[in-house]
C-alpha positions as CSV (number, residue, x, y, z in Angstrom):
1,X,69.8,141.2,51.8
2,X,73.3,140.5,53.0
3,X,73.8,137.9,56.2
4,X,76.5,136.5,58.4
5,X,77.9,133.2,57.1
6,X,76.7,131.3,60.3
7,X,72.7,133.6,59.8
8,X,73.3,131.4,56.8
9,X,73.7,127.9,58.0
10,X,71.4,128.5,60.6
11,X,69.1,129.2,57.4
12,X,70.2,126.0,55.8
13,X,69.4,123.7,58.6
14,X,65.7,124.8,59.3
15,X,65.4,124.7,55.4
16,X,66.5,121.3,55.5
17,X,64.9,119.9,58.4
18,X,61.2,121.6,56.9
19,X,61.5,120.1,53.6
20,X,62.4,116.4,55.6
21,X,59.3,117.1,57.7
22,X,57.3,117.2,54.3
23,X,58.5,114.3,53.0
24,X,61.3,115.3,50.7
25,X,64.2,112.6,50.7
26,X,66.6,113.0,53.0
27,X,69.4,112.9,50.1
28,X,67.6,115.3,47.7
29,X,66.7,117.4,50.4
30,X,70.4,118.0,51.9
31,X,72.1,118.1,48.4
32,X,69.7,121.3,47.2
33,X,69.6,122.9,50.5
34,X,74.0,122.9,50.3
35,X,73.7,123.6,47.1
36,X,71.8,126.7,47.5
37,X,73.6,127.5,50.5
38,X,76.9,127.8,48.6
39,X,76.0,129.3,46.1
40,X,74.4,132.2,48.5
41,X,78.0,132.1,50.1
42,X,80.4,132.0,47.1
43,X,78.7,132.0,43.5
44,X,77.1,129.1,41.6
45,X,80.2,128.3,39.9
46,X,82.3,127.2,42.9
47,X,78.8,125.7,44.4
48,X,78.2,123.5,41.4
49,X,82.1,122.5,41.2
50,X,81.7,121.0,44.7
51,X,78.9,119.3,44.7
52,X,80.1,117.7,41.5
53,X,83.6,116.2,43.2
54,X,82.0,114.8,46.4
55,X,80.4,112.1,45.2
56,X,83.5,111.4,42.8
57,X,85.6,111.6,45.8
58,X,83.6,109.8,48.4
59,X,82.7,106.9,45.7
60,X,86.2,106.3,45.6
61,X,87.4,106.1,48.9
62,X,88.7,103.0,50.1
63,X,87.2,103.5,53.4
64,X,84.1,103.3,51.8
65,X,84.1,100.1,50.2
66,X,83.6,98.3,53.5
67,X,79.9,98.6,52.9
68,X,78.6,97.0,50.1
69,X,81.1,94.1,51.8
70,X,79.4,94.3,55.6
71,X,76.0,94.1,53.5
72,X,77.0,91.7,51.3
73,X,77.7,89.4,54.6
74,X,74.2,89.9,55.9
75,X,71.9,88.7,52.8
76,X,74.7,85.7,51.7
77,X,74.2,84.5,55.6
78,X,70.2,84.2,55.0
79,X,70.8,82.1,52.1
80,X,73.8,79.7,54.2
81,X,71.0,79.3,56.7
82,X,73.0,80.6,59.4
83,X,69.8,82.9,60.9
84,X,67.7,79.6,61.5
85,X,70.6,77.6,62.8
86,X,71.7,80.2,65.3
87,X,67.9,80.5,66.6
88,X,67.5,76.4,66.8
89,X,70.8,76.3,69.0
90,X,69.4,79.4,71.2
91,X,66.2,77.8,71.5
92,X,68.0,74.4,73.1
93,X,70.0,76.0,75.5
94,X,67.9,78.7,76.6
95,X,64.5,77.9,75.7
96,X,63.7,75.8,79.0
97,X,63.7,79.3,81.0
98,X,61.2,81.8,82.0
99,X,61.1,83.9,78.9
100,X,64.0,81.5,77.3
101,X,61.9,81.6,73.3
102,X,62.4,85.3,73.8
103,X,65.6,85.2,75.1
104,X,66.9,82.4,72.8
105,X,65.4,84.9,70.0
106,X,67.3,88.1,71.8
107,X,70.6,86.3,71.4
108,X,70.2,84.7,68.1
109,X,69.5,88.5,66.6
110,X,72.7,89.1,68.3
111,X,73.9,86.1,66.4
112,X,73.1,86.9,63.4
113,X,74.2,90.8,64.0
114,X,77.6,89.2,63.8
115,X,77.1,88.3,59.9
116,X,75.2,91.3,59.2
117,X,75.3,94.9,59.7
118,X,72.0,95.7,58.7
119,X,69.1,96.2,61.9
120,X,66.3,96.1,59.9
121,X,67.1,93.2,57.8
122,X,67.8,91.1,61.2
123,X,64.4,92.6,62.0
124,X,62.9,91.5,59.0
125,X,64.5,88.1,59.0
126,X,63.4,87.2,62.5
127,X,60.2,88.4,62.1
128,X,59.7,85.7,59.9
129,X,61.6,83.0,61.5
130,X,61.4,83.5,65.5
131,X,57.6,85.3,65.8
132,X,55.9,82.4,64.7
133,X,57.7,79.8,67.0
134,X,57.2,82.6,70.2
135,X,53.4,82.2,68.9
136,X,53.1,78.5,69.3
137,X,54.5,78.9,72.6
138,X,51.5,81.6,73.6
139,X,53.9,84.1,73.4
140,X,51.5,87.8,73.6
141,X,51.8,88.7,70.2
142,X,52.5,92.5,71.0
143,X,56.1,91.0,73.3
144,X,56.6,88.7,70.0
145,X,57.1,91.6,67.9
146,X,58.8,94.0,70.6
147,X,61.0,90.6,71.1
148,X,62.1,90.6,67.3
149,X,62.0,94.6,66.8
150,X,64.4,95.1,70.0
151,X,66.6,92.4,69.5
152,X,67.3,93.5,65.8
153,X,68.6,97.1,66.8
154,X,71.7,94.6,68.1
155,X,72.9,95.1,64.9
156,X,73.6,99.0,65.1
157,X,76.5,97.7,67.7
158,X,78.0,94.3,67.2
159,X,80.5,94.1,64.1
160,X,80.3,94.7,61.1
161,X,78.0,97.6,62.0
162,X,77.1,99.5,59.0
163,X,76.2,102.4,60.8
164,X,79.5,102.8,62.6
165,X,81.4,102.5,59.7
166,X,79.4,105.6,58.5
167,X,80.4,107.8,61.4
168,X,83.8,106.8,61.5
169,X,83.7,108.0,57.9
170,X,82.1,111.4,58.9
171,X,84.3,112.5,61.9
172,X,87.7,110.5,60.3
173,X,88.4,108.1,63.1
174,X,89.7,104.6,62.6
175,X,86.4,102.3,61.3
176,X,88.8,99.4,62.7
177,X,88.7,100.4,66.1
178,X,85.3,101.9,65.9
179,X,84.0,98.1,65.2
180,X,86.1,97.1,67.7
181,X,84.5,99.3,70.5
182,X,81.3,98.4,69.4
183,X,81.6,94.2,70.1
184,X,82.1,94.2,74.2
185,X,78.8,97.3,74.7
186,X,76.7,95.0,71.8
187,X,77.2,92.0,73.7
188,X,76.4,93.7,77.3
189,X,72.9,95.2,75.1
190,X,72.1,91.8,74.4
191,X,72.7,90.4,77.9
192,X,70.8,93.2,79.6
193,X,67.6,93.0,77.0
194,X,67.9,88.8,78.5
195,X,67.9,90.2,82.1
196,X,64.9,92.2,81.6
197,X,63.1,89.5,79.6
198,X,63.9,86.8,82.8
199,X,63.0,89.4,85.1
200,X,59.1,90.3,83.4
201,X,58.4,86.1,83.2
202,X,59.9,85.5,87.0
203,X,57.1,88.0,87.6
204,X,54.2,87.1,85.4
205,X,55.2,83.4,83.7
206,X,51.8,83.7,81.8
207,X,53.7,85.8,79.6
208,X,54.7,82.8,77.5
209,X,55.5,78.8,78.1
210,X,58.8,77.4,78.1
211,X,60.1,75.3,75.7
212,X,59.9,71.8,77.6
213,X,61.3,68.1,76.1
214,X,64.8,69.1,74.9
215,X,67.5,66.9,76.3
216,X,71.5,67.7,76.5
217,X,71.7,65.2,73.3
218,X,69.9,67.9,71.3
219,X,71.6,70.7,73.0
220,X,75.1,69.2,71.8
221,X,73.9,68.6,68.2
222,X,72.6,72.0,68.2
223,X,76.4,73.4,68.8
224,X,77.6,73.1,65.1
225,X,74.8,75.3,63.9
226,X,76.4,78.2,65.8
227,X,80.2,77.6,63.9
228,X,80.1,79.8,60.8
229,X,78.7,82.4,63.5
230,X,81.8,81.9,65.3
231,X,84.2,81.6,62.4
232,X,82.7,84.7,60.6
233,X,83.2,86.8,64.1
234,X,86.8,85.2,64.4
235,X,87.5,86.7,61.0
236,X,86.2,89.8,61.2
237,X,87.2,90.5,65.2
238,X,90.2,88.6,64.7
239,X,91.1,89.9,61.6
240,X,91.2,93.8,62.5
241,X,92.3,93.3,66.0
242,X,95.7,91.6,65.6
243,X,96.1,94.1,62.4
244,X,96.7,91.4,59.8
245,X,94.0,93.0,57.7
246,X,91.8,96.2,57.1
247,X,87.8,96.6,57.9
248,X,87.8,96.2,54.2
249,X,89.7,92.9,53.4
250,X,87.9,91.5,56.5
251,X,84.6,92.1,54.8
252,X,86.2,90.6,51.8
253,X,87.2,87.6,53.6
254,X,84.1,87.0,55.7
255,X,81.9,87.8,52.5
256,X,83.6,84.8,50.5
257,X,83.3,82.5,53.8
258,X,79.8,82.9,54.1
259,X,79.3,82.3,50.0
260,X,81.5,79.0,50.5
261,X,79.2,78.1,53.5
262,X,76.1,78.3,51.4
263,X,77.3,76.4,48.5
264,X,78.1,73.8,51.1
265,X,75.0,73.9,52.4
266,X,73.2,74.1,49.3
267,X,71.5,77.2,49.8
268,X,73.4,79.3,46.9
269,X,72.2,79.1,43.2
270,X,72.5,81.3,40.3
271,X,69.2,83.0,41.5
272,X,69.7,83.6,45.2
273,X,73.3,84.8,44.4
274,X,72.0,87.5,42.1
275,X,69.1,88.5,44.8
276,X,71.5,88.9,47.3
277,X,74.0,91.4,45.0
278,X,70.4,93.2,44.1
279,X,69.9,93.8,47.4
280,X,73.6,94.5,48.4
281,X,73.2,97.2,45.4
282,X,69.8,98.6,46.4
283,X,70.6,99.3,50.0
284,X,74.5,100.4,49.2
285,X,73.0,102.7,46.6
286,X,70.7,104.6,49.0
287,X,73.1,104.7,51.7
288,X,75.6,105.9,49.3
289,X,73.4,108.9,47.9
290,X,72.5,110.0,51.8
291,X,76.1,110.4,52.1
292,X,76.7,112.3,48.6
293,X,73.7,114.8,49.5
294,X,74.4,115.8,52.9
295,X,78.3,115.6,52.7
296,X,77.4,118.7,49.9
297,X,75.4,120.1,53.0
298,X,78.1,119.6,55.6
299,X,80.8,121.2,52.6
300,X,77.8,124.7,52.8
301,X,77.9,124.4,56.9
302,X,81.7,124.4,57.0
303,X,81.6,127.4,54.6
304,X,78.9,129.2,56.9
305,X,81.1,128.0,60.0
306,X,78.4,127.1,62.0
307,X,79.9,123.6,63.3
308,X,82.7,126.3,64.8
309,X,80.5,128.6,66.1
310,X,78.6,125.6,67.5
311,X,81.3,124.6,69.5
312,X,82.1,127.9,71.0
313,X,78.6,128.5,72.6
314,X,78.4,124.4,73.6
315,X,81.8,125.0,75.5
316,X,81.2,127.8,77.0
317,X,77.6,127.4,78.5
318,X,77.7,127.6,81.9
319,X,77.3,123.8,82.7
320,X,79.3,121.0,83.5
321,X,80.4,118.1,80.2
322,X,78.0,115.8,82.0
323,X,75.2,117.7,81.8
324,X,76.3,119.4,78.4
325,X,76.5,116.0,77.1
326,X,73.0,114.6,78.3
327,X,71.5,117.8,76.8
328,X,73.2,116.6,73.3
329,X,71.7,113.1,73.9
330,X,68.2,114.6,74.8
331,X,68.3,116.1,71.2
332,X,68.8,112.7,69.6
333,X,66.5,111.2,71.4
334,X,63.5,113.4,70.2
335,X,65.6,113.4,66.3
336,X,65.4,109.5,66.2
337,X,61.5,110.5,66.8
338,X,61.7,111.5,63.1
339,X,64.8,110.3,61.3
340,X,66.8,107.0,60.4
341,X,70.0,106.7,62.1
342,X,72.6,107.2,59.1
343,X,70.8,110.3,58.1
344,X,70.6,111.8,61.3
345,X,74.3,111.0,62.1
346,X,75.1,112.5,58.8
347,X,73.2,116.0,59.4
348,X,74.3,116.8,62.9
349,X,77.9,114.9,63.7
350,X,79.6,117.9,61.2
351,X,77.8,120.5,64.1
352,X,77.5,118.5,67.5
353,X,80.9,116.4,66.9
354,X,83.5,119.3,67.5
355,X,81.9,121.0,70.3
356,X,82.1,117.1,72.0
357,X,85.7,117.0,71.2
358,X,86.3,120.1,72.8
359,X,84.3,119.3,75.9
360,X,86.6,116.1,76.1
361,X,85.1,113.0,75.5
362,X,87.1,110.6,73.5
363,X,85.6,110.2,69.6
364,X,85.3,106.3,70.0
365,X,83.7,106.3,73.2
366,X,81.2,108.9,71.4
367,X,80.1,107.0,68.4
368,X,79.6,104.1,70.9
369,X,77.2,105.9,72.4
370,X,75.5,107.8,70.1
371,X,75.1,104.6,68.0
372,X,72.6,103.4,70.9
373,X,71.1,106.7,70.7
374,X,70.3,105.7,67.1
375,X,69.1,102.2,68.4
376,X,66.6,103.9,71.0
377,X,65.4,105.6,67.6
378,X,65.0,102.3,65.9
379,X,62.0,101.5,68.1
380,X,60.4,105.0,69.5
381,X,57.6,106.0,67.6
382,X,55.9,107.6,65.3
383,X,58.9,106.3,62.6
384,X,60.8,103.4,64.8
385,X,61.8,101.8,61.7
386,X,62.3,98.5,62.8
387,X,58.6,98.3,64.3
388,X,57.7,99.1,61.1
389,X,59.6,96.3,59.3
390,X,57.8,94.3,61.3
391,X,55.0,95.0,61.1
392,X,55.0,94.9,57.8
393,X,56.1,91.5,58.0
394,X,53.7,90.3,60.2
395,X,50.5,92.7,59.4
396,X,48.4,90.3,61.8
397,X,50.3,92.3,64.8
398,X,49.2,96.0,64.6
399,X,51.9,98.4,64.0
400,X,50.3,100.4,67.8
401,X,50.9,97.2,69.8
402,X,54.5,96.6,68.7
403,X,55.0,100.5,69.7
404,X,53.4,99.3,73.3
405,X,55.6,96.3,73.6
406,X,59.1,98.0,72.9
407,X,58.5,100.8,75.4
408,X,60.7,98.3,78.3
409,X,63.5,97.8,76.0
410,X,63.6,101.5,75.2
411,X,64.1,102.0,79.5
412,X,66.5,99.5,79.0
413,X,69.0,100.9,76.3
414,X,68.5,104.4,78.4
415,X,70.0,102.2,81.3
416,X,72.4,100.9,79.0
417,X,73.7,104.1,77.6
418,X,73.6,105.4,81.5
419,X,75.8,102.7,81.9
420,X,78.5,103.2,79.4
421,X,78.8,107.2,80.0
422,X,79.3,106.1,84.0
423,X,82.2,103.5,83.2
424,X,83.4,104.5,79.8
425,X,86.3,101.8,80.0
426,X,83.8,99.1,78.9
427,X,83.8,100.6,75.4
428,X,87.5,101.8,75.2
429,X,89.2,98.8,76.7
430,X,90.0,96.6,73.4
431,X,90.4,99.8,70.8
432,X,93.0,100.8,73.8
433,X,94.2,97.3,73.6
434,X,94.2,96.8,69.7
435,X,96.4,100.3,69.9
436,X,98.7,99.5,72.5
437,X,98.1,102.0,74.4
């Protein structure tokens, strides 16, 4: 039986989003399924021709290689020591306030989000290091954990961002100023997770005690542990905003930085150099085969011209952007239900990115805000990945209480994101700047 090209796609993403719902990976899943589907569309020949260049192709790019780098960063920083000397200094300054161990632990995940771009390895690195001090302090176990799963989505945003780099690779847009846009909204995400946190202990303290005893001597001595925080996010800010280098040389530069630092520091031997390059390879490796697989998908849909077709119907529904664009949100909302954030970026930005275009919202201002999309999806059950890293951390805390305790940071990132779509020029002021224009 003969079809329309789009009857085809439309075929191809409810095969693809069954066989995800039973389990199958989301790479093996998207490769077949485009594989099929072009073959259905042209023959077998030109289907198994183009799935066999992609991954030659995208291996190669040099926009690309920015990841292993941004990665790279992240597990080099655990061994420098850099995590617990950016929680000691929040935990000075801050800790004396209502809340201030959570909020000291809020902004050291932010911290730390500067030398990594991974959310569920600041997750699972806090976890370890900030849940038992918030303990001590009679912290509620349940806000511990929602402290620590929350404040590691801050990652998603603040550069290097892994994920960002990923969509500014789908929809072609400059990684640079995608990173960029993504430093002022991560900081005002970590500042609003503190309000809400001050807010909660103003009104019940017996949340948890404050941290009592420390004087300003401490406080100063507790500065210098924040400076390879700072020099990494002068680098890699720095470094792509006055041009002198690309994403990729930055993450270069800021991965052989953060080596030196732990050498200095004596953190960096022969064997925690080769864990963190297993690692690095591990999580590239699966990132990169996501993006092999469904790029063959997104090669069928083009074929099918569903993303097209998409975009007609989206523009020409009978509603205003705003609302059109809410309705788009709503749907990732209920996908990050289900799916991790790269692979749900990577199935639908090929379909739902041209028809937001054409309703005329600028592609940077976009990714900003479908990246907090993804972060909301990061701690919504029933997958919230990062409550699961967790948890699996800290078994001791059930995996339904950490689910309980996000549930005020998830009204906060919708306030957040209602934020940013109401004054978009807190996300497009310094790409606008770094541009010129």
């Amino acid at each position: 039986m003969e079809f329309e090209p789009v009857t085809y796609g439309i075929i191809g993403i409810v095969a693809l989003t069954v066989m995800i719902l039973l389990g199958v990976r989301i790479f093996i899943a998207a490769g077949l399924v485009g594989l099929v589907g072009l073959a259905a569309l042209r023959n077998w020949d030109v289907a198994a021709g183009i799935s066999g260049i992609i991954p030659h192709q995208q291996t190669t790019s040099y926009a690309l290689s920015v990841l292993p780098l941004f990665i790279l960063i992240g597990f080099l920083a655990h061994f420098a020591g850099i995590i617990q000397g950016a929680y000691q200094a929040a935990r000075a300054w801050m800790g004396w306030m209502p809340g201030g161990l959570a909020i000291a632990t809020v902004f050291a995940t932010a911290g730390f989000a500067a030398v990594s771009g991974a959310s569920t390895a600041t997750s699972a690195v806090f976890a370890r290091v900030a849940i038992p001090e918030l303990l001590r302090y009679r912290y509620h176990p349940r806000l511990a954990a929602a402290v620590v799963a929350a404040g590691g989505t801050l990652a998603s945003l603040i550069p290097p961002s892994a994920i960002l780099v990923v969509y500014g690779i789908i929809v072609e847009q400059s990684i640079g100023a995608l990173l960029i846009a993504g430093f002022i909204p991560g900081v005002i995400s970590a500042v609003i997770y503190a309000a809400l946190l001050l807010l909660r202990f103003r009104m019940n303290p017996s949340l948890g005690l404050p941290v009592t005893g420390i004087g300003w001597d401490e406080r100063l001595r507790a500065l210098p542990l924040i400076s390879p925080i700072v020099l990494v996010v002068v680098i890699v800010m720095g470094g792509m905003y006055t041009g002198w280098a690309t994403p990729t040389e930055v993450g270069a530069l800021g991965a052989f930085v953060v080596f030196v630092m732990a050498l200095l520091r004596g953190g960096m031997n022969a064997r925690n150099l080769g864990l963190a390059l297993l690692e690095t390879a591990k999580l590239t490796v699966m990132i990169f085969s996501i993006i092999w697989g469904v790029l063959i998908f997104v090669r069928f849909l083009a074929f099918a011209g569903l993303p097209g077709a998409f975009s007609e119907w989206i523009v020409g529904l009978p509603l205003s952007p705003l609302m059109t664009l809410l309705m788009i949100l709503a749907v990732y909302v209920v996908l990050g239900m289900f799916m991790n954030g790269i692979g749900m970026l990577l199935l639908t930005l090929p379909v739902v990115f041209p028809a937001v275009v054409a309703l005329g919202y600028d592609p940077i201002w976009f990714g900003i805000i479908l990246v907090k999309m993804v972060e909301i999806g990061l701690i919504t059950p029933p997958i919230g990945l990062n409550c699961f890293v967790v948890a699996g951390v800290r078994p001791d805390i059930p995996l339904q209480e950490i689910f309980k305790g996000v549930w005020p940071f998830v009204v906060a990132d919708i306030a957040t994101v209602a934020l940013f779509i109401a004054f978009p020029g807190i996300i497009t002021f310094l790409p606008r700047l770094m541009m010129g224009g």
